[in-house]
MARKOLSE-529376 format. One record per atom (N, C-alpha, C, O): atom name; x, y, z. Coordinates in nm, 2 decimals, decimal comma, padded with zeros to 4 digits. Each point is the difference from the previous one (the first is absolute). Layout:
BEGIN
+-------+--------+--------+--------+
! atomo !      X !      Y !      Z !
+-------+--------+--------+--------+
!    CA !      X !      Y !      Z !
...
+-------+--------+--------+--------+
//
This chain:
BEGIN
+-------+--------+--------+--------+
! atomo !      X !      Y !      Z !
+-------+--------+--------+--------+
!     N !  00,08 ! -00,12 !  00,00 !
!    CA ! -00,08 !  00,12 !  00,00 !
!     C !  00,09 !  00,13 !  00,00 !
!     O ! -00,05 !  00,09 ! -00,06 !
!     N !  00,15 ! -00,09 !  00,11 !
!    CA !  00,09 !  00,13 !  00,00 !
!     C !  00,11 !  00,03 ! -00,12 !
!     O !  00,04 !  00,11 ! -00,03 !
!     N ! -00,02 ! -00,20 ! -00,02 !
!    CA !  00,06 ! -00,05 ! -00,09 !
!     C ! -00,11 !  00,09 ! -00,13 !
!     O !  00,03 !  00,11 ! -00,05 !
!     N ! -00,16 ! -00,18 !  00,01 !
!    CA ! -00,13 !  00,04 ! -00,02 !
!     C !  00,06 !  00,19 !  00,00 !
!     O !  00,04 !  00,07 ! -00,09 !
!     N ! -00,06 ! -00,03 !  00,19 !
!    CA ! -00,03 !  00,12 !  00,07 !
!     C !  00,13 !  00,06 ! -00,09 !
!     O ! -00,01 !  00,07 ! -00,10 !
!     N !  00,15 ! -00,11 !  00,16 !
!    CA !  00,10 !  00,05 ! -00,02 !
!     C !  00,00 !  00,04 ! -00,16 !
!     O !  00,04 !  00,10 ! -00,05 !
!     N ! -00,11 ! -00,21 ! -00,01 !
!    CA !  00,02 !  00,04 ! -00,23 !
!     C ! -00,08 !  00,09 !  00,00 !
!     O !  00,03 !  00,08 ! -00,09 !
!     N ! -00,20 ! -00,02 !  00,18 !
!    CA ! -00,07 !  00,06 ! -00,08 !
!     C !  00,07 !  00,14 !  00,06 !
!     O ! -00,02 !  00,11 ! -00,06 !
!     N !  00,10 ! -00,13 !  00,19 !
!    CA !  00,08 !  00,18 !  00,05 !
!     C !  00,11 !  00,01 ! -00,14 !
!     O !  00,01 !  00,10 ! -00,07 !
!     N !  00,03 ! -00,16 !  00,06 !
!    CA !  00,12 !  00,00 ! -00,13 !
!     C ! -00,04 !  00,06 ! -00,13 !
!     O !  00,04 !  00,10 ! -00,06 !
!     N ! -00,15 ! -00,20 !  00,01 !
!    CA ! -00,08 ! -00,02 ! -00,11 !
!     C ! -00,05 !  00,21 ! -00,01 !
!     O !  00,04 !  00,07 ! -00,09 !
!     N ! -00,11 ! -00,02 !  00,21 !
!    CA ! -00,01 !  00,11 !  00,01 !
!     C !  00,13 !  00,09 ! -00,05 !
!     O !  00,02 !  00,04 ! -00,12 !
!     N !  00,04 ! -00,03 !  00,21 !
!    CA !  00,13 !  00,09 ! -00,05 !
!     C !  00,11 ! -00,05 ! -00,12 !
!     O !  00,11 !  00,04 ! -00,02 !
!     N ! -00,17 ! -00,12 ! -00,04 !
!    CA !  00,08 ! -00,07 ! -00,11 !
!     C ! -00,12 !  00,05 ! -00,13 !
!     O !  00,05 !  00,00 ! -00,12 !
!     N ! -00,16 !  00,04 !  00,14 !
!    CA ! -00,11 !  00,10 ! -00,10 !
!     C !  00,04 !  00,14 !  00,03 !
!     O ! -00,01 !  00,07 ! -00,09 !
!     N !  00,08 ! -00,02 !  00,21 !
!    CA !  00,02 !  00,13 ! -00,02 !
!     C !  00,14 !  00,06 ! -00,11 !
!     O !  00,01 !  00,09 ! -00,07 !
!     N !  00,08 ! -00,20 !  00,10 !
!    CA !  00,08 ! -00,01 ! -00,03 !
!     C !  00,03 ! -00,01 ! -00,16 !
!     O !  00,11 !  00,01 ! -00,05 !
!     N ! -00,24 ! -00,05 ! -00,02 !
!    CA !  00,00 ! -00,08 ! -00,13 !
!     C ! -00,07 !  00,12 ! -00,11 !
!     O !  00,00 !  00,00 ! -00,12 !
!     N ! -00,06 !  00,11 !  00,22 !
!    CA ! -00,10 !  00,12 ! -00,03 !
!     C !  00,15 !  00,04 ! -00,08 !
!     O !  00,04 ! -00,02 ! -00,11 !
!     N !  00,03 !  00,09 !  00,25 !
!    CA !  00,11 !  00,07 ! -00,01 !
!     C !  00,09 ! -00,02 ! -00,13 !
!     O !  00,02 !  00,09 ! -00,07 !
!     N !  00,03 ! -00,21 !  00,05 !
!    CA !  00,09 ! -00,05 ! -00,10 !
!     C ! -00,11 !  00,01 ! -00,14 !
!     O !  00,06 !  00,05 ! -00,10 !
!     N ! -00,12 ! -00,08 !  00,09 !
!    CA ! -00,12 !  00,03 ! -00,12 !
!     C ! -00,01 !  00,16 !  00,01 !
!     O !  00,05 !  00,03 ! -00,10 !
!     N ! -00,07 !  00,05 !  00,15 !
!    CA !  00,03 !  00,15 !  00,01 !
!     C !  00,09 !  00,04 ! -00,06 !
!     O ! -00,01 !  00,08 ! -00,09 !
!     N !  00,17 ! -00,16 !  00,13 !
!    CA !  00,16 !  00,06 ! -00,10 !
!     C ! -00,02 ! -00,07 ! -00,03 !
!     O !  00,04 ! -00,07 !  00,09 !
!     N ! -00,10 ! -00,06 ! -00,22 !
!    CA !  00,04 ! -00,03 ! -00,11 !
!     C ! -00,05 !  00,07 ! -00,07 !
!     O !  00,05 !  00,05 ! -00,10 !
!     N ! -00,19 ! -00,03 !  00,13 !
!    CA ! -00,10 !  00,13 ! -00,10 !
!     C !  00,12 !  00,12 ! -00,04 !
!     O !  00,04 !  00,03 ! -00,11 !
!     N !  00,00 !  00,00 !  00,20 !
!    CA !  00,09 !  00,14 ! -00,02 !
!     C !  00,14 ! -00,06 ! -00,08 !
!     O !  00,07 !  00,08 ! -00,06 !
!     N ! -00,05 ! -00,19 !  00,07 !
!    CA !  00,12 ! -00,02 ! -00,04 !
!     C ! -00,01 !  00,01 ! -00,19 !
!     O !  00,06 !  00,06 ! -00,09 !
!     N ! -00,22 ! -00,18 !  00,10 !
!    CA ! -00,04 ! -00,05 ! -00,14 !
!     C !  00,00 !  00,16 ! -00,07 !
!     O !  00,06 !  00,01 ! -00,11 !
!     N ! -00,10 !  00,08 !  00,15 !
!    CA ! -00,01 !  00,14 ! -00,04 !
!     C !  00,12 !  00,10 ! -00,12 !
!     O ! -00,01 !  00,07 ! -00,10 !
!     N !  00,10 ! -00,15 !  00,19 !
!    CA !  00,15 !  00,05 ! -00,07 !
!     C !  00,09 ! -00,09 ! -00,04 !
!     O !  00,12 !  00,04 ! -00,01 !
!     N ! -00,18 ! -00,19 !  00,00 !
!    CA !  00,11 ! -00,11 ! -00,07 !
!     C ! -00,09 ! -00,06 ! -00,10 !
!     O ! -00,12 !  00,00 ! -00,01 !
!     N !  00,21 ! -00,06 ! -00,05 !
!    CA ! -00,04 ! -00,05 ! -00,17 !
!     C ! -00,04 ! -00,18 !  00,04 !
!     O ! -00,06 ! -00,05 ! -00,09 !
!     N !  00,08 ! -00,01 !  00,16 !
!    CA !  00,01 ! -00,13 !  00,05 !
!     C ! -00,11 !  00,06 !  00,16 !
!     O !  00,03 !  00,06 !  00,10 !
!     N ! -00,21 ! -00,14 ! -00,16 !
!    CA ! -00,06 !  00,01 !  00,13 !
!     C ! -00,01 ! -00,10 !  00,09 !
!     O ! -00,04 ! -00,12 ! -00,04 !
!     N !  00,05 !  00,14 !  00,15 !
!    CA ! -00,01 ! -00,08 !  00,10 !
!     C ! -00,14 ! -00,08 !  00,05 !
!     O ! -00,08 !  00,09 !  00,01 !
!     N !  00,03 ! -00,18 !  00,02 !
!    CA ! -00,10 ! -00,04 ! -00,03 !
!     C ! -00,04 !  00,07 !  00,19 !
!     O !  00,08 !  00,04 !  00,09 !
!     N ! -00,22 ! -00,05 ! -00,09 !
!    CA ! -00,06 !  00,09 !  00,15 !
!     C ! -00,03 ! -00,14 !  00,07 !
!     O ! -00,03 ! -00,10 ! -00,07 !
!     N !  00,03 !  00,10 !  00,21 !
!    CA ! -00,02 ! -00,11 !  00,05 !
!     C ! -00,03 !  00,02 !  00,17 !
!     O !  00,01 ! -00,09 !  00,09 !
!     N ! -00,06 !  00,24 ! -00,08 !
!    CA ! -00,08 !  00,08 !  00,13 !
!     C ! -00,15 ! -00,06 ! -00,01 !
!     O ! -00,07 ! -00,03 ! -00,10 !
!     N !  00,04 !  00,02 !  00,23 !
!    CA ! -00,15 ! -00,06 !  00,02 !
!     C ! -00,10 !  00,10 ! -00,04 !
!     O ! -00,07 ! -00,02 ! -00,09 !
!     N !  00,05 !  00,16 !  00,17 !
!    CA ! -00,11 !  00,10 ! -00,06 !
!     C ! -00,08 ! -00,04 ! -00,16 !
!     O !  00,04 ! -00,10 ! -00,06 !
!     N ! -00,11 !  00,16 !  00,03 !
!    CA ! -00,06 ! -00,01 ! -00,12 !
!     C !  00,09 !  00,08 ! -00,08 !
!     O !  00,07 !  00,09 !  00,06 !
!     N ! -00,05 ! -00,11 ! -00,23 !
!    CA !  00,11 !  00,10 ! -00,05 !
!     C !  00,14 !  00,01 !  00,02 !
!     O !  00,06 !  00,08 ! -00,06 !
!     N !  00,00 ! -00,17 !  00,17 !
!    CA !  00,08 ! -00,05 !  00,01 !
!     C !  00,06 ! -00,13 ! -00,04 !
!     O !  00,12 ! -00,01 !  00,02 !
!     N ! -00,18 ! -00,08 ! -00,06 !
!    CA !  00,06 ! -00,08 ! -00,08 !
!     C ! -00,07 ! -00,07 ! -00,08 !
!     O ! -00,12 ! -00,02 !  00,00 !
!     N !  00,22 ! -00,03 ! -00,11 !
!    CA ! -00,06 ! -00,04 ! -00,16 !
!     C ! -00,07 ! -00,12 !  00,01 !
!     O ! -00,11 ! -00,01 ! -00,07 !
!     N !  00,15 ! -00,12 !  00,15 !
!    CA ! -00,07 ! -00,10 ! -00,02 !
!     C ! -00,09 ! -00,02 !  00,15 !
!     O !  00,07 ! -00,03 !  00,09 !
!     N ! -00,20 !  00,05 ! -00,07 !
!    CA ! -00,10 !  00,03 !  00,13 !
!     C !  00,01 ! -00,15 !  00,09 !
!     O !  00,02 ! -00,01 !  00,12 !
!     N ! -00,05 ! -00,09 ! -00,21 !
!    CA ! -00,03 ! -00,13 !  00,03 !
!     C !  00,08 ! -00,06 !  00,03 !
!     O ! -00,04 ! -00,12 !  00,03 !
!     N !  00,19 !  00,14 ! -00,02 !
!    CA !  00,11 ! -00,05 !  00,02 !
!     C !  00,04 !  00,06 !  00,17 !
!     O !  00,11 ! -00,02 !  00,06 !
!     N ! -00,20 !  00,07 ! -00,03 !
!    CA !  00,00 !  00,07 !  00,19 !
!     C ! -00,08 ! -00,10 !  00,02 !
!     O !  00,07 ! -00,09 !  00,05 !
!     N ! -00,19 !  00,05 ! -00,05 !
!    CA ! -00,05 ! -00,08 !  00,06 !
!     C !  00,03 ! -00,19 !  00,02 !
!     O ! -00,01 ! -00,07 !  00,10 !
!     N !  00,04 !  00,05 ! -00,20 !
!    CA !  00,05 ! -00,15 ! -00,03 !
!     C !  00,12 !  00,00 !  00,08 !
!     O !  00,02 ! -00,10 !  00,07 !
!     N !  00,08 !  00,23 ! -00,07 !
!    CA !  00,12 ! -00,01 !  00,10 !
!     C !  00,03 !  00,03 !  00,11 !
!     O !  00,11 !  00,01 !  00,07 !
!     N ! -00,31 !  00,02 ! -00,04 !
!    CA !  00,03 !  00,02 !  00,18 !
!     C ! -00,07 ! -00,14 !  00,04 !
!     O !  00,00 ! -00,05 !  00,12 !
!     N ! -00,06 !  00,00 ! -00,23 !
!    CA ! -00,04 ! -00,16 !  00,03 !
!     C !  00,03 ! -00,10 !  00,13 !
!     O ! -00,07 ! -00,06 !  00,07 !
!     N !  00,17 !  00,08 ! -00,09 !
!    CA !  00,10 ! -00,09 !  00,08 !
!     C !  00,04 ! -00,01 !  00,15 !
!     O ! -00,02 ! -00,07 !  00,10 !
!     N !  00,09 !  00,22 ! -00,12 !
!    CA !  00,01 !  00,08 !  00,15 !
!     C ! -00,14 !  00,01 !  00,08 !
!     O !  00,01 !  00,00 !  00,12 !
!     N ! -00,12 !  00,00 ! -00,16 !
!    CA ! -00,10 !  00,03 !  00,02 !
!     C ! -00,08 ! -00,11 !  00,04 !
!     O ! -00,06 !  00,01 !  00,11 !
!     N !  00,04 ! -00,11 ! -00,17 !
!    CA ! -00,07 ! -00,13 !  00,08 !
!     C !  00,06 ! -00,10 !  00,06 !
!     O ! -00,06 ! -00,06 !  00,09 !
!     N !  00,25 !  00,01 ! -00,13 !
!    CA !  00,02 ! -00,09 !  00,10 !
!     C !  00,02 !  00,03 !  00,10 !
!     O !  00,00 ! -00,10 !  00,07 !
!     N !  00,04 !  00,25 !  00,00 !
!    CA !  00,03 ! -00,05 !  00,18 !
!     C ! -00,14 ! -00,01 !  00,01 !
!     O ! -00,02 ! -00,04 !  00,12 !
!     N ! -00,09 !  00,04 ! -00,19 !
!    CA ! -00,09 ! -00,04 !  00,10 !
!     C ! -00,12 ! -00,14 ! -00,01 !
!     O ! -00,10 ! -00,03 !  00,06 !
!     N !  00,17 ! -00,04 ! -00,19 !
!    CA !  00,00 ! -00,12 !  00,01 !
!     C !  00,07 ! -00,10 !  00,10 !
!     O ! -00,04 ! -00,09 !  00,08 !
!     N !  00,19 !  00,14 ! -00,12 !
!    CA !  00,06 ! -00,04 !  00,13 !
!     C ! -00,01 !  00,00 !  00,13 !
!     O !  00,04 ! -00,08 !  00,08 !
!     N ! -00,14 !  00,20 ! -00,04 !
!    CA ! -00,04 ! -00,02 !  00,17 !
!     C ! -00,10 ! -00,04 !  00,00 !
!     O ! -00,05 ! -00,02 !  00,12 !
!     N ! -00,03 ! -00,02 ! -00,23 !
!    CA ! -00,11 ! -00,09 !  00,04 !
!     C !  00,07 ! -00,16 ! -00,01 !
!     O ! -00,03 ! -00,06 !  00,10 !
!     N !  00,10 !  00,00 ! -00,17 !
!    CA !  00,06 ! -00,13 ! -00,01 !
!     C !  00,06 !  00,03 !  00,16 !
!     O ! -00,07 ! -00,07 !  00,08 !
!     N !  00,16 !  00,13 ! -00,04 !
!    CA !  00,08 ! -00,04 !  00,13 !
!     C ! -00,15 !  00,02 !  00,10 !
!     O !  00,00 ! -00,06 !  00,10 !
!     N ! -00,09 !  00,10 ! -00,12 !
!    CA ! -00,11 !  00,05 !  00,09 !
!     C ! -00,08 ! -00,14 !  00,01 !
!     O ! -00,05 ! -00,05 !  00,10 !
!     N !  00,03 ! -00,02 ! -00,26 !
!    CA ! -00,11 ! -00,12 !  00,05 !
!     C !  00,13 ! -00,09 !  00,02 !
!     O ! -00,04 ! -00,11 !  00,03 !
!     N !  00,17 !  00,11 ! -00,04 !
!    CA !  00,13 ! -00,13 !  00,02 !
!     C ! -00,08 !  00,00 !  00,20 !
!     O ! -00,06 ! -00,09 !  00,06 !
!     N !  00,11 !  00,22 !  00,00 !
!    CA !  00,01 ! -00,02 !  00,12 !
!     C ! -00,11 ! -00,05 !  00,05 !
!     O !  00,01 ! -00,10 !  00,08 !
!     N ! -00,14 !  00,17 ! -00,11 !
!    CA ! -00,14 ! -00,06 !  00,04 !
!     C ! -00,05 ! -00,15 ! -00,03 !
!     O ! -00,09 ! -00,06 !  00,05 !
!     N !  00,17 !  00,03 ! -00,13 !
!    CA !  00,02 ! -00,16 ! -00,04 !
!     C !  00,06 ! -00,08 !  00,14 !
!     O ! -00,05 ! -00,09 !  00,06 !
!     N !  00,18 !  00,16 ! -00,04 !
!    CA !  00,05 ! -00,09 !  00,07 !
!     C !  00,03 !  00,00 !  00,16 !
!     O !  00,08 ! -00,05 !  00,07 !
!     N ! -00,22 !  00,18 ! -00,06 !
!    CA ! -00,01 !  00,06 !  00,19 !
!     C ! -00,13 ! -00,12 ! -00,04 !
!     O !  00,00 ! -00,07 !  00,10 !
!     N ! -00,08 !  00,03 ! -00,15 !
!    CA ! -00,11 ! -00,10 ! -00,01 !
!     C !  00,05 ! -00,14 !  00,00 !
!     O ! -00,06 ! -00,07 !  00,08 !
!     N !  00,15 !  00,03 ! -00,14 !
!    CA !  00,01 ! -00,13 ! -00,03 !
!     C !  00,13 ! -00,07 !  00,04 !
!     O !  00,06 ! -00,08 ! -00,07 !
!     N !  00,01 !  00,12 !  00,21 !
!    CA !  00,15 ! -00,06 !  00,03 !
!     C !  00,10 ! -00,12 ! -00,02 !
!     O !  00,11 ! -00,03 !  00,05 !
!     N ! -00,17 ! -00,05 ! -00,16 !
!    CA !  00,05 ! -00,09 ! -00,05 !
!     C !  00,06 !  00,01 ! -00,13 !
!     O !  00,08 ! -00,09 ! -00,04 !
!     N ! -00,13 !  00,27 ! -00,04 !
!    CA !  00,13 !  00,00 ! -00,09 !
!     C !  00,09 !  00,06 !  00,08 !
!     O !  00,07 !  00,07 ! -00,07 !
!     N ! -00,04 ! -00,07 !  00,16 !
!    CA !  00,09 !  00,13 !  00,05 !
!     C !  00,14 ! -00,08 !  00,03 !
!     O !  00,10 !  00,06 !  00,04 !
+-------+--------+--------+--------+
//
């Protein structure tokens, strides 16, 4: 569960962080001939939308598949002392 907690505190300042950098490439793409592709969360910040969601996929459902598996492992075996 903290684990859980700890990616969505990260997951947060890792969107602030992604605004900003999508900000200077806008400015950068402005005055170079080679553009940089945008890849900030906001709207208008980056080119491919659907490629945010599928890649928070991950971080986002297993810690908390995982604390339900360790959650029914234990409740399994505070019930039944003979796997233990």
């Amino acid at each position: 569960m903290f684990v859980g907690l700890g990616i969505i505190a990260a997951q947060h300042e890792a969107k602030k962080l992604a605004n900003a950098r999508a900000k200077l490439t806008k400015i950068i793409n402005t005055f170079s001939p080679v553009q940089i592709p945008l890849i900030g969360i906001a709207k208008g910040h980056r080119d491919s939308p659907w490629t945010l969601y599928l890649g928070e996929l991950p971080h986002m459902v297993l810690p908390w598949v995982l604390t339900l598996l360790w959650m029914g492992l234990l409740l399994a075996l505070s019930f039944d002392p003979s796997l233990s």
